[in-house]
N, C-alpha and C positions, 0 to 999 in steps of 0.2 A: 643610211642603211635602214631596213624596213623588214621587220618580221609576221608571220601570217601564225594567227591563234591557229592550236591544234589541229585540228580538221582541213587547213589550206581552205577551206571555201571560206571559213567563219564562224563565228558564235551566235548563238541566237543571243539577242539583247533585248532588254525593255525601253522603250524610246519615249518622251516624252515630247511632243512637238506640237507646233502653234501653227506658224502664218503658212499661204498655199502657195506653191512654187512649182509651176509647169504639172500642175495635177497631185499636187505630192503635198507634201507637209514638211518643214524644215525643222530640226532637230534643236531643243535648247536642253535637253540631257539626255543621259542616259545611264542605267546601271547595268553592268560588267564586273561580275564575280563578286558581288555582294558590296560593290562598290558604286558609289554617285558620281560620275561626270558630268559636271556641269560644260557645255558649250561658252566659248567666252568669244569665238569667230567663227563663221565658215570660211575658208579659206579657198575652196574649189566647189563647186556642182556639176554633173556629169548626166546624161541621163544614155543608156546602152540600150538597144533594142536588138530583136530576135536577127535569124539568118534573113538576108536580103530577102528569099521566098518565102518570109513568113511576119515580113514585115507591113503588111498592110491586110485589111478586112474589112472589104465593104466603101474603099474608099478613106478611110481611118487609118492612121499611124499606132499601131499596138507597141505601147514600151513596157519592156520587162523590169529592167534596172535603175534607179535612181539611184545617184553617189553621192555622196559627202566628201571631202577631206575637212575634216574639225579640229581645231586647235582648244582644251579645253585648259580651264583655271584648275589650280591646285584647291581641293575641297578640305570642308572643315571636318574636325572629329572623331573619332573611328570609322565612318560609314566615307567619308573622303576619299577620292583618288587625288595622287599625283596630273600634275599640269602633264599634253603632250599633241600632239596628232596622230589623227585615227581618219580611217576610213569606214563610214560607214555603209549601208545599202539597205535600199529599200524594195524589196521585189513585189511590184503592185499586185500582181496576181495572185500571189500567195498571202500576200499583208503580213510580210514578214519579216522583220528587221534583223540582220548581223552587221556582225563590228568582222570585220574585211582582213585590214592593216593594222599591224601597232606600227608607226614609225620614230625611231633611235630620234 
């Protein structure tokens, strides 16, 4: 079972990410309600692109959405989160990071 933060689109998050992956950046944390989640796998990458007729420009494949599903370590501290998987997303166009999924 899999629950969607408030909103059903998502939360915006702060993301912390390193090596380049299909034009993108891959996630080694992030914080979520005043909370540290460290990345401990990726588990899935997904990348979603527009309507078929708005899928190309100029010869160019335009993507909107890059995915995560991330399985994080339980953090130290007060500032810690609990271990789990998440979805996260990346929207290149907007340079915008939410957390997607909580998954049970």
């Amino acid at each position: 079972m899999s629950r969607l933060p408030e909103a059903g689109r998502g939360e915006p998050i702060d993301v912390e990410a390193g090596t380049r992956v299909y034009s993108s950046v891959t996630p080694h944390s992030f914080w979520w309600r005043e909370r540290l989640y460290d990345v401990a796998a990726v588990l899935d990458h997904w990348v979603e692109s527009g309507p078929w007729w708005r899928r190309f420009s100029g010869g160019e494949a335009i993507v909107q959405l890059h995915w995560w599903r991330v399985e994080t370590r339980p953090g130290q501290g007060a500032s810690g989160a609990p271990g789990g998987v998440y979805d996260l997303c990346w929207d290149e166009a907007a340079n915008l990071w939410v957390l997607a999924r909580v998954h049970d």
